[in-house]
N, C-alpha and C positions, 0 to 999 in steps of 0.2 A: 873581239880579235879583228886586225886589221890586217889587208893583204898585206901591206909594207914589210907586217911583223913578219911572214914566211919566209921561210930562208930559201926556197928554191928545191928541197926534199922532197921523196915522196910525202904524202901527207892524206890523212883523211879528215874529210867536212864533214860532219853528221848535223843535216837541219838546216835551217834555213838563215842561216846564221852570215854568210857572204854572198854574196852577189855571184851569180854560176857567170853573170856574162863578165863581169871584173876579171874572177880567175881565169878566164879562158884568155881572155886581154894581155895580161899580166906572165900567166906560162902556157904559152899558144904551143910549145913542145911537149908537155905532159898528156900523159892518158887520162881521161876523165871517163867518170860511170857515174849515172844519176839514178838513183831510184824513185821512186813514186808509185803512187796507188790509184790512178785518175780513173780508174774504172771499178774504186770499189764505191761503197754506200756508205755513208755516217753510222749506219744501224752495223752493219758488218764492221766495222772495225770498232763497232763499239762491241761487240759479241766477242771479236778476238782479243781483247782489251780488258775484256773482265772474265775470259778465262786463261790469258798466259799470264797478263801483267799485273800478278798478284801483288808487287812489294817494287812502286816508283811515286810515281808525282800523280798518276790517275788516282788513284787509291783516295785523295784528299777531292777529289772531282765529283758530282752528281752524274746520274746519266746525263741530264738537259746540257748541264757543260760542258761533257764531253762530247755530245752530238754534234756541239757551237764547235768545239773547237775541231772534232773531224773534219766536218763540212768547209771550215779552213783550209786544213789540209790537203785535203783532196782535190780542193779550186788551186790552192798552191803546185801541186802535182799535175794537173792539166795544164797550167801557164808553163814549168819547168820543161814538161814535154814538149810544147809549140816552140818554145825555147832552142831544146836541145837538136830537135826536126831543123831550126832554121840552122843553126851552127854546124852541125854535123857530129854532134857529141851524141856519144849510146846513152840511151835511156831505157833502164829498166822496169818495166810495171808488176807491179809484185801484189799486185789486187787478188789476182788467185792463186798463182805457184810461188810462194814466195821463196822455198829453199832452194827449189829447182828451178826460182829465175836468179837467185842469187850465183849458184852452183855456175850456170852460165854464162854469166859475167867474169865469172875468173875463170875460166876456159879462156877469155878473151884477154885476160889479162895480161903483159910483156913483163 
């Protein structure tokens, strides 16, 4: 998906899939909320990963793979946050509370 394609709606981005600084570029008037994990560990979300995420795309993954591809994530999640700290966009970390930092986030939401 390309920004272009967005019509300008509300909308949600799940993943890392567009560029957080484009959209912010593109609709400097919308509310944004980023989540990430930058304070958890490969092993812990590998632990929550093989006990919630019984039936997706992990399921075809080894530990070792998944661990490769946490440790992605979570470096992804730290640059997001330095990111968001410089823009002024909320960034949520959801490394430990994840319902009750989501819960929070839409407290804040307009």
């Amino acid at each position: 998906m390309e920004i272009s394609g967005l019509d300008g709606d509300n909308f949600v981005i799940e993943g890392f899939r567009l560029s957080i600084e484009d959209l912010y570029k593109t609709f400097p008037n919308h509310q944004f909320f980023v989540f990430g994990y930058p304070n958890a560990t490969p092993e812990e979300c590998l632990a929550k990963c093989r006990q919630y995420d019984v039936t997706n795309w992990t399921n075809a993954l080894n530990d070792e793979e998944l661990l490769k591809n946490f440790a992605f994530l979570i470096g992804e999640s730290k640059r997001e946050q330095e990111l968001c700290q410089r823009l002024g966009i909320p960034f949520f970390d959801t490394s430990i509370d994840y319902y009750g930092t989501i819960a929070k986030a839409l407290k804040q939401a307009r």
